[in-house]
Every structure is written in structure tokens, then in C-alpha cells.
TIVO-750383 format. One line per field, with one value per residue (C-alpha): residue number from 1; x, y, z; residue in three letters. Coordinates in nm, 4 decimals. Each point is the difference from the previous one (the first is absolute). Layout:
! TIVO-750383
num c(NUM|...)
xx c(X|...)
yy c(Y|...)
zz c(Z|...)
residu c(ala|...)
This chain:
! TIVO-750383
num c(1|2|3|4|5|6|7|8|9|10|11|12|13|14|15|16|17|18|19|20|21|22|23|24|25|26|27|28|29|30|31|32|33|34|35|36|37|38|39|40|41|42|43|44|45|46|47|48|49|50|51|52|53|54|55|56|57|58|59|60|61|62|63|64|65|66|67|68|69|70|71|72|73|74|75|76|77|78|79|80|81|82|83|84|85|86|87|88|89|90|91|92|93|94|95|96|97|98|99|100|101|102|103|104|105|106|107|108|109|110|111|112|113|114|115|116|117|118|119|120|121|122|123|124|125|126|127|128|129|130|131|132|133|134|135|136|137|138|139|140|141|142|143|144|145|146|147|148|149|150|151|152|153|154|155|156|157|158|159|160|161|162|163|164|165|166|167|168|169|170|171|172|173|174|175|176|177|178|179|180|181|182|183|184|185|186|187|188|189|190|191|192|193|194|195|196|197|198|199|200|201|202|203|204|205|206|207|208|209|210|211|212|213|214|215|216|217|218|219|220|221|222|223|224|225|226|227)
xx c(0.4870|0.2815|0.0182|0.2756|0.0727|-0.0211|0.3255|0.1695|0.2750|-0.2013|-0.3065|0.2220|0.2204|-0.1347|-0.1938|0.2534|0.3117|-0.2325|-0.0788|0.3657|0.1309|-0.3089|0.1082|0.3631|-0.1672|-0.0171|-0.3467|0.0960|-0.2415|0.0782|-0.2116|-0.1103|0.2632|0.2822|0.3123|0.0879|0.3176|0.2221|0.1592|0.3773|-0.0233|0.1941|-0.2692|-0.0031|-0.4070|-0.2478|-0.3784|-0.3381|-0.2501|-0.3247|-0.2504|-0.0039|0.1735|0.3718|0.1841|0.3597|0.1268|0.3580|0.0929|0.0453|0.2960|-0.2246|-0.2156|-0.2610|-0.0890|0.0111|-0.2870|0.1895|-0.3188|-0.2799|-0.0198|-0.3170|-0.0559|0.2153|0.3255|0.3682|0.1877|0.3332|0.1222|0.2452|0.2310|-0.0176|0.1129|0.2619|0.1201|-0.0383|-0.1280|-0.3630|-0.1002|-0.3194|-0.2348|-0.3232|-0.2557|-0.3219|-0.2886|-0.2664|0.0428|0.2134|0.0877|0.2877|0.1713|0.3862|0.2667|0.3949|0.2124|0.1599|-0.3522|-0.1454|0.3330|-0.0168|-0.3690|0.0675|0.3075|-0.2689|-0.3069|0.0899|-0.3078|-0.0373|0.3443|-0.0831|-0.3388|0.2331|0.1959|-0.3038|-0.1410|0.3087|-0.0369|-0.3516|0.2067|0.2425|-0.2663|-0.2731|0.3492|0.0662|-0.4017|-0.0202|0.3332|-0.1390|-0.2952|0.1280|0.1558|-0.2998|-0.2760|-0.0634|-0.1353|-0.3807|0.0795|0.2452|-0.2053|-0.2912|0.2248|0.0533|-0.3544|-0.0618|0.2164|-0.1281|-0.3442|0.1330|0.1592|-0.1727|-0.3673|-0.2747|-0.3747|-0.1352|-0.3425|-0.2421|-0.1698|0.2961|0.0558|0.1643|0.3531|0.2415|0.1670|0.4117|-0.0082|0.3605|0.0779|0.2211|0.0200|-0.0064|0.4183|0.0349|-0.1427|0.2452|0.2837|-0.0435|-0.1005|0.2907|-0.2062|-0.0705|-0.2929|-0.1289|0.0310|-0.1649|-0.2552|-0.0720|-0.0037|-0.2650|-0.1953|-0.0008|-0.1300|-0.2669|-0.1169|-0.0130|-0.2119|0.2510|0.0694|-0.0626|0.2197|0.0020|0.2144|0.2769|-0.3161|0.0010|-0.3150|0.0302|-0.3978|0.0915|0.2778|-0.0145|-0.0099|0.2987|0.2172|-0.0638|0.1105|0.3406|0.1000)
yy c(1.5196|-0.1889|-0.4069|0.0003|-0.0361|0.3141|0.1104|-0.1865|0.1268|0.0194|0.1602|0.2385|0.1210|0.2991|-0.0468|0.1167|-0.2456|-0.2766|0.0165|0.0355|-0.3032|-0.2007|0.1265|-0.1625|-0.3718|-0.2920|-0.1977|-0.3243|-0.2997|-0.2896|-0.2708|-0.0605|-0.1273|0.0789|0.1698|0.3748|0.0059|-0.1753|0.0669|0.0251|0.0466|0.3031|0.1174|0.3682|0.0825|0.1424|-0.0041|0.0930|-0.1374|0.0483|-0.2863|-0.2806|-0.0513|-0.1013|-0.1739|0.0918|-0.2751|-0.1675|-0.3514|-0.0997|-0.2506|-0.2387|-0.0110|0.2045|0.3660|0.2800|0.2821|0.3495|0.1864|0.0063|0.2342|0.1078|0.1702|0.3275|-0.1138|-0.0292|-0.2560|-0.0837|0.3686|-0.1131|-0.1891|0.2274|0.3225|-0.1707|-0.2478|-0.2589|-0.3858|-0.0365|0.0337|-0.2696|-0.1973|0.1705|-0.2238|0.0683|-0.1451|0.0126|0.0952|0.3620|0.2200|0.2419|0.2463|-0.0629|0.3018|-0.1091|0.1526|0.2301|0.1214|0.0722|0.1603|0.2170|0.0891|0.0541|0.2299|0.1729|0.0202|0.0939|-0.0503|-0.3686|0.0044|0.1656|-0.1640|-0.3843|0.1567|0.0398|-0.3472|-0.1334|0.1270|-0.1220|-0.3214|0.0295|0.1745|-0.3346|-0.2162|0.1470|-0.0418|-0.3279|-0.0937|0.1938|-0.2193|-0.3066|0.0184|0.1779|-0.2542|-0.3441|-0.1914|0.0802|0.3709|0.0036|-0.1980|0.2819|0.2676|-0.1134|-0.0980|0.3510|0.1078|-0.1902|0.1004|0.3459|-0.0186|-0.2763|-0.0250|-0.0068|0.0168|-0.3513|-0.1146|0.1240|-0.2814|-0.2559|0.2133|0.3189|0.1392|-0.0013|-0.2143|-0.0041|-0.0033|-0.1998|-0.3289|-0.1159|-0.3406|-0.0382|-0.1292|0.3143|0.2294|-0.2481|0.1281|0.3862|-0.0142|-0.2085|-0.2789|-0.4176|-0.1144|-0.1267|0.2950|0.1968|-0.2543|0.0008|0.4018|0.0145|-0.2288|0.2044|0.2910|-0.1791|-0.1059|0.3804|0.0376|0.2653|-0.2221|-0.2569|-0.1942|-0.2706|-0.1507|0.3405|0.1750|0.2628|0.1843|0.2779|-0.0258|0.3322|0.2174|0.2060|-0.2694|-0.1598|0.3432|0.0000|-0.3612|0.0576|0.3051)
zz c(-1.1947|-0.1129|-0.0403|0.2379|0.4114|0.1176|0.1602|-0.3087|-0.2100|-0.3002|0.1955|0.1519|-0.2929|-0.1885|-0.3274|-0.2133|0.1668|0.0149|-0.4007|-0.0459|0.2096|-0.2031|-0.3588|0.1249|0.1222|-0.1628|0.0999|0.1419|0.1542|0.2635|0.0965|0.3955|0.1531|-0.2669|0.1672|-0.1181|0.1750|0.1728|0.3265|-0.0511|-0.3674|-0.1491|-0.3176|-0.1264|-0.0246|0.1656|-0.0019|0.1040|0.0629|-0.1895|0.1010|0.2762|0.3272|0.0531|0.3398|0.0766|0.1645|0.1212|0.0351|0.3584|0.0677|0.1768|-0.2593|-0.0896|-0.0857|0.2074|-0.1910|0.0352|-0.1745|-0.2495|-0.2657|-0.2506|-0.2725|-0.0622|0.1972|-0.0871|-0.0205|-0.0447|0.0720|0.2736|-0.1798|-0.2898|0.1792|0.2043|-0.2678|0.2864|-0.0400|0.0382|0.3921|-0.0234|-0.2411|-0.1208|-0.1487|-0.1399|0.2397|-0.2807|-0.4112|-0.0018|-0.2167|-0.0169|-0.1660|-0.0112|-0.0495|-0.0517|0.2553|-0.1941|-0.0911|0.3509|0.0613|-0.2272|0.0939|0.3720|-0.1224|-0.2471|0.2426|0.3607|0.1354|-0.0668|0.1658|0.3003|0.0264|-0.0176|0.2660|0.2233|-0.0959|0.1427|0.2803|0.0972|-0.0650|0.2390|0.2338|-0.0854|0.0886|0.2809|0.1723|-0.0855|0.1903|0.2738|-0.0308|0.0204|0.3023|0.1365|-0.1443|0.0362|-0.3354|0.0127|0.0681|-0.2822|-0.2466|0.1233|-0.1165|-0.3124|-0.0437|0.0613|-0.2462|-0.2643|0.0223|-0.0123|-0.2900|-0.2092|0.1776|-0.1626|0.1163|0.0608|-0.0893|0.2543|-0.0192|0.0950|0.3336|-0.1653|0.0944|-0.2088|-0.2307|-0.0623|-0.4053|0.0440|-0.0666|0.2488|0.1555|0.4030|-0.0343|-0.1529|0.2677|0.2305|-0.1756|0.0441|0.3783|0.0597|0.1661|-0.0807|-0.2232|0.3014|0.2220|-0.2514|-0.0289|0.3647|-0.0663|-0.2364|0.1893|0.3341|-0.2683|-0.1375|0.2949|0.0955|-0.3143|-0.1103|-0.3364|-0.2049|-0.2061|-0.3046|-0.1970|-0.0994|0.0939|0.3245|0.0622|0.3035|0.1503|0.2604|-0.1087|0.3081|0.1924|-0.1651|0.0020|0.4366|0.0129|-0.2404|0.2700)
residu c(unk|unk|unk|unk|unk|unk|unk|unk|unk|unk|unk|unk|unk|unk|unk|unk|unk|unk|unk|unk|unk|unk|unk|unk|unk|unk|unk|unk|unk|unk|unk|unk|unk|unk|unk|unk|unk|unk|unk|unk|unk|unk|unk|unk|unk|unk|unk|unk|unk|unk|unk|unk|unk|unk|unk|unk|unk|unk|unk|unk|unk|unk|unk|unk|unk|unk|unk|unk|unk|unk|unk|unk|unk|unk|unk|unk|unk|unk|unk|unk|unk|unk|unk|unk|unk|unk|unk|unk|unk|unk|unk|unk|unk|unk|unk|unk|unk|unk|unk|unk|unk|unk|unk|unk|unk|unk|unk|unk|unk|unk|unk|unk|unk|unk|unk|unk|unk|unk|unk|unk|unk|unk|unk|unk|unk|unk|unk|unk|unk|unk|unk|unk|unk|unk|unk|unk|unk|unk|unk|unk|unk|unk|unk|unk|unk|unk|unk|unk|unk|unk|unk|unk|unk|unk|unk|unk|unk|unk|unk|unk|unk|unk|unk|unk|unk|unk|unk|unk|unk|unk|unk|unk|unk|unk|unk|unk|unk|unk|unk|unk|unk|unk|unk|unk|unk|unk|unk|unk|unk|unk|unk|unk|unk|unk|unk|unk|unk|unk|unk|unk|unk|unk|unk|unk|unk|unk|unk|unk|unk|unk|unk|unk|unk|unk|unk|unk|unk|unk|unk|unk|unk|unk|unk|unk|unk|unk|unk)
């Protein structure tokens, strides 16, 4: 089992191109909070990402962020701007201590042109991009807040849940530190209207929440109310 998200770059890259893209990095750290890279920026490196969780994020003119994704342990970042020589398309910041391992560009370049199935295995990771993009358009014109901040909910405790202390209720905690104006910013909705959101969940007794704390008390229950 590897220490990484499963469906991640790293996870999903063979043993032998995953030991060569980490013989190429150089080990970096940034504090919680501390900003990677900037949206708009033109930089030449890549990296991956070998411990902690990361938000992508863009600044929204009326103040603000709008949360595009969040990545764990095993993603790429940076590749976009790298392959197309482009300015940096949004801010990633570390939500907790990361770590990462940082390539120049002219180095992952050269590995992509050296190992084709990292660079058909980026190709398809786009993709699910543009394909995650596209759904959540799709849902916000379909969902109000509470079904959207369900959703995502949902997807959280699928990706970063871990089992809760029977004793406190059970279900399943979202290992993420994310703050409540954060959630606000990737279902496209106010502080408050998440607020009013969360409440009409708890009071479902599909979650509980705390201070950047979500806890999701009935899973299935919660995946019938996001469709």
C-alpha cells in the first residue's frame, strides 16, 4: 500500500517511473497556510506532492476565494503551466504542513519525453479534470446550497474519511482541515448560506461539525440527500 491518494499520480505511475521522477526532486517544506504558487505567476517547476493536503484556489473580484479543488498526497502540481509555458492558472496553498518534491521544467520535460507512460497517464488525469469541471457546473445549476455543500461533503469523506470513534457516534471523520468559508468558496455559495446548509444537515443527524472539523454520522444517508 502506498502513502499516497489512491488514483494519484505518484500511486498510479509504475515503480520504476516513480523512483526515477523522485531521484530528479528536490524535497521542499511549506508551512499551513504558506502559498506554493501564485495564480498569474509565470515559474518553470513542477512538483509532487508527498505529504499533506493542498487547495487550488482563485481570487474572486468581489473579494474572496473561489476553491477549484483539493489535492493529497501523490498529486501534481504545477504541470499546466509547465507544458504549455502559460502563467500560472490559480493559487495552491498548503492547508496543513506539506511536503513536496519539486522538478525544474526542463526536468519533468525531459522525463515525460523519456517515460511515456507518466505522459499518457497526465493526459488522462487531465481529463478527469475537465470531466470533475464539467459535473460540478452541471451541479450548480442543478443544486441549491445544502445539496451542493452535501456533494462535496460526500466527496470528502470519500477521499479523506476516516473511521470515527465509535464511541462519539461513529461515521466518519474528513482528515482535512478546512474552514466552513472555505467549503463556501468551492460550492459557490455565502458563509451564511452554507451555514444555514450545514445546519439543515445536522439537524438530519447526517453530520457533525466543529471548529474546521466535519464529521459525516450516515454516509449513505448523506450520498441519497447530495442526489
Amino acid at each position: 500500500m502506498t502513502p499516497y491518494e489512491e488514483g494519484s499520480f505518484l500511486a498510479e505511475l509504475s515503480p520504476d517511473d516513480r523512483d526515477d521522477l523522485q531521484r530528479l526532486g528536490r524535497p521542499r517544506a511549506f508551512r499551513r497556510g504558506e502559498t506554493i504558487f501564485r495564480e498569474g505567476e509565470h515559474s518553470t517547476w513542477a512538483a509532487v506532492l508527498t505529504s499533506g493536503h493542498v487547495k487550488a484556489y482563485s481570487d474572486r473580484e468581489q473579494g474572496g476565494e473561489a476553491l477549484l479543488a483539493v489535492r493529497g498526497p501523490g498529486a501534481l502540481l504545477g504541470e499546466v503551466a509547465v507544458i504549455d509555458g502559460g502563467a500560472r492558472s490559480a493559487t495552491v496553498a498548503a492547508l496543513e504542513p506539506v511536503k513536496l518534491l519539486t522538478v525544474t521544467g526542463e526536468q519533468f520535460m525531459e522525463f515525460l519525453r523519456t517515460h511515456g507512460g507518466a505522459s499518457v497517464l497526465i493526459m488522462r488525469t487531465l481529463c478527469q479534470r475537465f470531466r470533475d469541471a464539467d459535473r460540478k457546473r452541471i451541479e450548480f445549476g442543478m443544486f441549491d446550497a445544502t445539496g451542493r455543500v452535501a456533494q462535496r461533503l460526500v466527496e470528502l469523506a470519500e477521499r479523506f474519511g476516516v473511521p470515527d470513534d465509535p464511541a462519539a457516534g461513529g461515521g466518519v471523520r474528513i482528515n482535512l482541515n478546512l474552514s466552513q468559508e472555505e467549503l463556501a468558496g468551492w460550492v459557490g455559495a455565502s458563509r451564511e448560506a452554507v451555514s444555514k446548509a450545514l445546519g439543515t444537515l445536522r439537524r438530519h443527524g447526517l453530520i457533525e461539525t466543529g471548529r474546521r472539523k466535519f464529521v459525516v454520522r450516515d454516509l449513505p444517508a448523506l450520498r441519497r440527500h447530495a442526489r
